[in-house]
N, C-alpha and C positions, 0 to 999 in steps of 0.2 A: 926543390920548389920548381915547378913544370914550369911558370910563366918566365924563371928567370930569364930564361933563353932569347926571350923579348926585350930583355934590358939595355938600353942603346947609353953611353956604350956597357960592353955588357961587364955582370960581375966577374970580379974571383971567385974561385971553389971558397973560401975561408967564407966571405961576404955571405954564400948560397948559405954553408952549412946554420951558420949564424941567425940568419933569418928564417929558417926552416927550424931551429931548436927556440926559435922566441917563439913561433905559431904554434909550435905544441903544447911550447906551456901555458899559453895564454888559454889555448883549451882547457885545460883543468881550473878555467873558475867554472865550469858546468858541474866540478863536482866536488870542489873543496868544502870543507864544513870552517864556519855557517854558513849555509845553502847562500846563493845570491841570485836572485831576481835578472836572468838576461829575456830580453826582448831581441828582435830581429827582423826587419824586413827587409827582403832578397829580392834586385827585381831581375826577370825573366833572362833577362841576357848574363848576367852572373850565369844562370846555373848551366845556360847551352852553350856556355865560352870552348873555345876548342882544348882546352883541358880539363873540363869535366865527365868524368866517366863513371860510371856505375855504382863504384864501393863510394864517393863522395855524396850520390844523390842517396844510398842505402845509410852513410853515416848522418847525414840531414835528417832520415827519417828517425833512427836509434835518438837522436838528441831531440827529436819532436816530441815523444815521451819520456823526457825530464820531467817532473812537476813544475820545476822552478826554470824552464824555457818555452819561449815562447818564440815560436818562429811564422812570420808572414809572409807569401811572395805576390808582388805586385807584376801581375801579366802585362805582357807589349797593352793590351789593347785598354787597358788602365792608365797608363803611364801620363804621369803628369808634368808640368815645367818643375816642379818645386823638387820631385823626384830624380831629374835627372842631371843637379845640380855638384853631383860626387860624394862620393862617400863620408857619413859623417857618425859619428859616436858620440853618446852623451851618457853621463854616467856622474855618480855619485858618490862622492869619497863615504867612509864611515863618521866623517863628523857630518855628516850633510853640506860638503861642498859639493857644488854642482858644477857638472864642466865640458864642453864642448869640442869635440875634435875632430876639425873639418880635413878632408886630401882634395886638392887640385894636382894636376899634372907635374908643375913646376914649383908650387908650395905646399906646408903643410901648415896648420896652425891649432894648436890647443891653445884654448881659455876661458878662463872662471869668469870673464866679465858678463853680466848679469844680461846686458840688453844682447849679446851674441846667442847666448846661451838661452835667451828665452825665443829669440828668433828661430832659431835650430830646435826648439822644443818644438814651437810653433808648426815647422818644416814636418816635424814627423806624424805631426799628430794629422794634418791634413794628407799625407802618405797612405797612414795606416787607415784611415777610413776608407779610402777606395781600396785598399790589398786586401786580397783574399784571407778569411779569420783563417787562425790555426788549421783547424780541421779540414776545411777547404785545400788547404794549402800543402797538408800533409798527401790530399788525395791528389791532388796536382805535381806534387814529385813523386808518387807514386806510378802516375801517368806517365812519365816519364822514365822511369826507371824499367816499364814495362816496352816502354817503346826502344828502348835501345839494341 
């Protein structure tokens, strides 16, 4: 993992490996059966961070033609308060629980509580309307990928 290096203070080798073998496998719900529905939007400063290089913006675009992903990137010049409040996940169990899982710097917090979780629904849906659709978005890291 590139960024560990940033980790104040910083990890152990065990700690890296460990988190670099969760993020792989978390990759393969893009292609476990039965198919599952990911959504995504990326904003701009993700993808020009100083560890992103080439084979990550070319694996973006491979995972852009999924049928069952969908990927969005919200440009600087879009960016909104609601957008730039950190990173959050929402997702749905198979009995149809619903669940929210917000990062701040110093906290993390998952929960199924209903008013959290429709706020954070709330958060994305006004997100994704200013980010650029898919296809858009596919040609924007393409742009990118060209300029490197």
């Amino acid at each position: 993992m590139a960024s560990a290096g940033l980790q104040i203070p910083p990890l152990d080798e065990e700690t890296v490996t460990e988190r670099v073998g969760a993020r792989l496998e978390r990759q393969q719900i893009h292609s476990r059966k039965p198919l599952v529905g990911c959504s995504y939007v990326l904003y701009e400063a993700a993808l020009r961070g100083p560890y992103v290089g080439r084979e990550q913006l070319l694996h973006l675009l491979d995972v852009t033609k999924l049928r069952n992903v969908s990927i969005q990137v919200l440009p600087y010049e879009r960016a909104m308060t609601a957008a730039l409040h950190g990173p959050m996940v929402l997702l749905e169990t198979r009995d149809h629980e619903r669940l929210a899982y917000t990062e701040a710097p110093s906290a993390s917090q998952l929960t199924g509580d209903p008013e959290v979780v429709s706020a954070q629904t709330e958060r994305l849906s006004m997100i994704r309307t200013v980010a650029l659709d898919p296809e858009e978005s596919a040609q924007f890291i393409e742009r990118m990928v060209v300029a490197l």
